[in-house]
N, C-alpha and C positions, 0 to 999 in steps of 0.2 A: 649316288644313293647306295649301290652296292658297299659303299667302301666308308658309309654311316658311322664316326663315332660320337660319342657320350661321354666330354672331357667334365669328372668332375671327380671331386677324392676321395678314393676308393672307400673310405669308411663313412664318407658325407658326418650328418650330424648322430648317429648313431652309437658312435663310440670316441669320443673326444679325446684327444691327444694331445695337441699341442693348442686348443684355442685359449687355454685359462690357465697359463702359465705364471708361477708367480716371482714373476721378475719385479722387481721395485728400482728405485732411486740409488738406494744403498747398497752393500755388501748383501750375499746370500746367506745366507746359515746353510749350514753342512747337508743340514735334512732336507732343504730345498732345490739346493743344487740337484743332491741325489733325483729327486722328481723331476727336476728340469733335464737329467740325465736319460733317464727312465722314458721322458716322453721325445725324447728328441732320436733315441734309437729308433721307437715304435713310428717316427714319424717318416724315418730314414727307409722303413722296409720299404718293398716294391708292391706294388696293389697285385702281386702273384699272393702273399703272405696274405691280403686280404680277402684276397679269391678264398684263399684253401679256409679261411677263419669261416668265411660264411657255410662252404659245403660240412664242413667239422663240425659244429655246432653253433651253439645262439638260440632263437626261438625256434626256428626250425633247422631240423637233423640235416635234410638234405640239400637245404637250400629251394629245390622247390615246390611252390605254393601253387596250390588249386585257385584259379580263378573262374565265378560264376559267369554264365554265358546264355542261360537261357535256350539253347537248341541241342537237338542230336544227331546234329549232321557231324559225316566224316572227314573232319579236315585233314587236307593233305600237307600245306604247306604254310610257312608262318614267313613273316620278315618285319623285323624290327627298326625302325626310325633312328628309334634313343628312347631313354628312359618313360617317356609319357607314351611315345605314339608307335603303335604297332599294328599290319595288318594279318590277315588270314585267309586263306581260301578254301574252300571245299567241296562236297558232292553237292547233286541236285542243284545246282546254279549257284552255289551260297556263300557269299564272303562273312566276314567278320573285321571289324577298327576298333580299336580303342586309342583313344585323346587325355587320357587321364593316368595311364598307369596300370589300366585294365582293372581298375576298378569298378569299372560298366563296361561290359561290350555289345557293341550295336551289330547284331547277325540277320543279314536281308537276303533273298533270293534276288537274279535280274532274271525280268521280266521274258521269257521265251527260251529261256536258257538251264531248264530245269534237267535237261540231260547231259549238263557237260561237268566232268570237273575239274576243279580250276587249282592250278598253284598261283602264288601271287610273287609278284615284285612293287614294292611298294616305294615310293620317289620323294612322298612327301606328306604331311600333316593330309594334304586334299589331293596328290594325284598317288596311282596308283596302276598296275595294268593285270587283269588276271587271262590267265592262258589256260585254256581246252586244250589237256593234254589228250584226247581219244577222239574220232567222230562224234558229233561233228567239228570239227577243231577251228577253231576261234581264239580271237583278242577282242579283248573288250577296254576300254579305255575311261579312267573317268579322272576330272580336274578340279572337281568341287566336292572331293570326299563322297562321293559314292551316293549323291544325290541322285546325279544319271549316269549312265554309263552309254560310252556309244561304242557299236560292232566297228572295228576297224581293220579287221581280216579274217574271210572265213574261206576254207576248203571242206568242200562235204563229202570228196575224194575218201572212199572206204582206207586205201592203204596209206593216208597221210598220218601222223602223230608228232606230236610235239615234245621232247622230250626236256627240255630245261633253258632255261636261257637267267639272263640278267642285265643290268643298266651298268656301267661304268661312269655314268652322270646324272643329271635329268634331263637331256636330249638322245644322246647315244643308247642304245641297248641293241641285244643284238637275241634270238632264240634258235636254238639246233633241232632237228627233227632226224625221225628213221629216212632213210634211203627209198626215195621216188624215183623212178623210170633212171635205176642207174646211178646214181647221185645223192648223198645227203643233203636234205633240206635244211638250209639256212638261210634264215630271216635276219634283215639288219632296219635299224630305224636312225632317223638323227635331230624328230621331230619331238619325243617323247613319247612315241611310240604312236603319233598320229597315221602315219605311212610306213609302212615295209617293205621293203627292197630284197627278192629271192637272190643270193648272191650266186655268180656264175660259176655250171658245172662243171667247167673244166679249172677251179682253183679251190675245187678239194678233192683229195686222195678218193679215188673210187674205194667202195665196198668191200671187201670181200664175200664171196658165198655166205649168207645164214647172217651179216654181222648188220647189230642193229642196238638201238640204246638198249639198257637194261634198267637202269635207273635215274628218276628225277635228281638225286641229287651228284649221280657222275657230272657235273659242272660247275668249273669256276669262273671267274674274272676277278681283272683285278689292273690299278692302274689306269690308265685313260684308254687301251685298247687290245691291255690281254683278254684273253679267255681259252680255254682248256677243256672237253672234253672227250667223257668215255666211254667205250665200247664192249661189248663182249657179243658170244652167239657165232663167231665162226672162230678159225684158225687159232686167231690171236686177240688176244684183251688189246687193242692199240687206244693210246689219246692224242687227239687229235688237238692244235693249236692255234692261234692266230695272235697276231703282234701288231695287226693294222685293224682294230674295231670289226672284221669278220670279214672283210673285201676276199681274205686268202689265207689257205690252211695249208698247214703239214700235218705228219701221221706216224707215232713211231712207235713200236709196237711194245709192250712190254712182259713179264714175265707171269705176270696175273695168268689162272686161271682162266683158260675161255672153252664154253662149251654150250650146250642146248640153255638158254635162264641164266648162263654167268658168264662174267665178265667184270671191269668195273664198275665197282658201284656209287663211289662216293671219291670227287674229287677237293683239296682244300690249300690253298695256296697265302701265304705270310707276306711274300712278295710277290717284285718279276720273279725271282730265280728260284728260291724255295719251294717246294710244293712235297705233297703228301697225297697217295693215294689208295683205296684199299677196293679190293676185288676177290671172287671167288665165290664162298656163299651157295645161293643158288635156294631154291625151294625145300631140297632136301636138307638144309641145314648144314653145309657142308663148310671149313675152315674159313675164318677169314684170313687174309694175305696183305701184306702193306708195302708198297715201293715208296722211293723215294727219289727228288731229281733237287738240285743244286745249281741247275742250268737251263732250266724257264721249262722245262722240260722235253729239251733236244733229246736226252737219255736220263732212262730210269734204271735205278738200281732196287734190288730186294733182297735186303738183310736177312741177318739170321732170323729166322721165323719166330713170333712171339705165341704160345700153347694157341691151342686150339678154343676158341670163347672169350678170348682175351681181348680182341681188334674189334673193336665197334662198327659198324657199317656205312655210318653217315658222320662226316667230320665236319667242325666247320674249326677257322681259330677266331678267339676271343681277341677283339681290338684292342690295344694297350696295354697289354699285357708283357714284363718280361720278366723270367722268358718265355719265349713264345709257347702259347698256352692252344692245347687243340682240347675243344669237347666231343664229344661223340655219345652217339644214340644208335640201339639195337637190340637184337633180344635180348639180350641180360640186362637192360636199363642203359641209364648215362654215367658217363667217366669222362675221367680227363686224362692229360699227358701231358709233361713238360718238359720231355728227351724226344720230339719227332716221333713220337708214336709209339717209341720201343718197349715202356711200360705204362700202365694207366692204375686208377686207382677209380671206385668206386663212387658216383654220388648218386646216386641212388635206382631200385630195382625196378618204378612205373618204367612201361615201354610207350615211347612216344613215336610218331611218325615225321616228324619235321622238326630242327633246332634252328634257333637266330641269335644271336649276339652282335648288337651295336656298340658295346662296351661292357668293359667289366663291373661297374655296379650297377644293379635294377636295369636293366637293359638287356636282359637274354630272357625269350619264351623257350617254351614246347608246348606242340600240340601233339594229338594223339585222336585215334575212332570216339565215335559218341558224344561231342561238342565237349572234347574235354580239351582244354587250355592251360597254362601254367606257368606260372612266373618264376625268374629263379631270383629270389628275392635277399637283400642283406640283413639279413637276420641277429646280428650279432651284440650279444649284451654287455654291457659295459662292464671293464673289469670281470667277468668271469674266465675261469680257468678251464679249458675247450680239454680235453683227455679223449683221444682220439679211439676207435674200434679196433678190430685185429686187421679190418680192411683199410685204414687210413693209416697218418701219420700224425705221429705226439706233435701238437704246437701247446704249449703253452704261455698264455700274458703275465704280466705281474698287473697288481692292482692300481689303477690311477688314483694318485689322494689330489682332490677338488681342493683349491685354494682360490680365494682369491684375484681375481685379474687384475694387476697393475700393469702389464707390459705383454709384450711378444715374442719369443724367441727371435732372435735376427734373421731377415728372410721370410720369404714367402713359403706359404704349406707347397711340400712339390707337386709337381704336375705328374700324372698318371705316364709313367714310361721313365720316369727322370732315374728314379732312386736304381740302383742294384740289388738283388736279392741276398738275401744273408744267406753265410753257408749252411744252415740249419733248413731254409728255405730249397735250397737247392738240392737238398736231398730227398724234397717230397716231391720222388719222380710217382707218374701213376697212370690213370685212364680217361675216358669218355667217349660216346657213342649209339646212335640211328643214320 
């Protein structure tokens, strides 16, 4: 479920390319060809080209769209299915699903549980699991879409806290907690989150003095039993690993920032071996920081430093994407990037609290305070000419002329990952980030 994608073409029915081609029987004329030329480049780009069409323009500027919700609780965290189904979690006990696209969203409190609140990890159309990150700290479980939910782990232990986890399946998941009697708490499950298993303290790295999560989204997975998280608040910003589903961790420390509130904040990993981290920060508003690791994250490195306001805080990457496409959310809004973080570019100024992408079209939320929700939707009209800001980059289309349908270009429309990106495409390096 962590690892959810949303195979389908990047421009779907929205901007027709190659479906009404006017191939025939006979010989082409000069002017057909040309069209048939025209649509078979456009068919060729990589759904990065499609990405950047939607955040550039269309019907909407930024790509994303308000979606109604009916409450004003503060969600914390989102996570996306695929394109129709996505869940949410929030303050005061209170999730949020949508089945449709988020065209409706159904937002319920559970019952007794109006002081906790909850990020989500969401498995399927009907299960689901939300996690009490604060006292009293709980999992709740539910398999029938959020008809009932049942308590399936609580600690009402004052210094317990939850600080992030995720599924690498829909049986496996695993959730990391601050440091109890000496040790970081770590939860594993392989029932679907019916049962959890504390994993043993002597198979993760002790503590350091003061070190403790700083943020829900310092964690990854990924694969059938990576996962990665991070730290701050004493000596050293370290992230910590696992390569076995959370049986056993290492610890290695990096160059981030760590001090009283910082450390890292946002971890986001493409593969095993790639990952992306960003740290620092902190309440007073202080720089943000980006490493990088090549090697599952045995070691990290930290390149030349990108201006100060530039690195987003929360990363995630968008699945199918090449090349590898990281979003990101934070105080200046969302952006993206498609050089590992080193530049981004603007999609727009709302500040959200939590991002998801199951795929690159109709398939990434944000949420934000005050039941505000948001789709980032494909927006893009056909045949118009996209003339980019002083923040973005020039893409422009030529016109599709509609003929027609006799035939099909030869071949299947590609699959989302297939194409390479044009070198026009590759030079709209840029941002994103919470």
């Amino acid at each position: 479920a962590s690892n959810a994608s949303h195979a389908e073409t990047w421009l779907g029915d929205r901007a027709t390319m190659v479906d009404k081609c006017p191939l025939g029987a006979g010989q082409l004329s000069a002017a057909d060809g040309d069209v048939v030329q025209r649509k078979l480049r456009l068919q060729a780009m990589t759904p990065l080209l499609g990405f950047l069409l939607l955040q550039l323009g269309g019907a909407i500027a930024s790509g994303w769209v308000p979606q109604p919700i009916g409450t004003s609780i503060d969600f914390r965290s989102v996570r996306a299915i695929d394109s129709q189904v996505a869940w949410a979690g929030g303050s005061h006990g209170t999730y949020a699903r949508t089945i449709d696209g988020g065209k409706t969203w159904h937002a319920r409190p559970i019952a007794g549980a109006s002081l906790c609140d909850f990020w989500v990890h969401a498995l399927s159309i009907d299960s689901a699991v939300l996690v009490s990150a604060i006292p009293p700290t709980r999992v709740y479980r539910t398999t029938n879409g959020g008809q009932t939910w049942n308590l399936q782990y609580e600690d009402r232990s004052p210094e317990v806290r939850l600080n992030g986890g995720a599924f690498w399946n829909a049986t496996h998941g695993v959730i990391w907690g601050d440091p109890v009697q000496g040790s970081f708490l770590v939860l594993t499950t392989t029932d679907g989150g019916g049962v959890w298993h504390k994993t043993a303290t002597g198979r993760i790295p002790k503590p350091l003095p003061g070190e403790a999560g700083i943020r829900h989204a310092a964690f990854a997975a990924q694969g059938d039993g990576n996962a990665w998280f991070g730290t701050g608040g004493g000596a050293s910003a370290r992230i910590f690993r696992t390569t076995d589903g959370g049986v056993s961790w290492a610890a290695t420390a990096t160059r981030l920032t760590a001090a009283r509130d910082q450390g890292v904040l946002s971890i986001a990993f493409r593969d095993a071996l790639n990952g992306v981290a960003v740290g620092g920060g902190g309440p007073a508003g202080g720089a943000v920081e980006l490493c990088r690791t090549a090697n599952g994250g045995v070691t990290w490195t930290l390149p030349a430093r990108v201006p100060p306001g530039k690195i987003p805080e929360t990363l995630v990457f968008v699945p199918h994407l090449s090349p590898p496409t990281l979003v990101g959310i934070g105080r200046t809004g969302s952006s993206f990037s498609v050089d590992g973080g080193m530049s981004w570019k603007l999609l727009g100024r709302e500040v959200y609290e939590a991002v998801s992408f199951a795929g690159p079209v109709d398939a990434g939320w944000a949420v934000a305070h005050e039941g505000r929700i948001f789709k980032y939707a494909s927006g893009v009209s056909r045949g118009r000419s996209l003339r980019a800001s002083e923040d973005t980059t020039r893409i422009v289309t030529q016109p599709v002329v509609e003929k027609p349908t006799l035939g099909r270009v030869g071949g299947d429309a590609p699959k989302l990952g297939d194409a390479k990106p044009t070198p026009r495409a590759l030079r709209s390096t840029t941002e994103i980030s919470n």
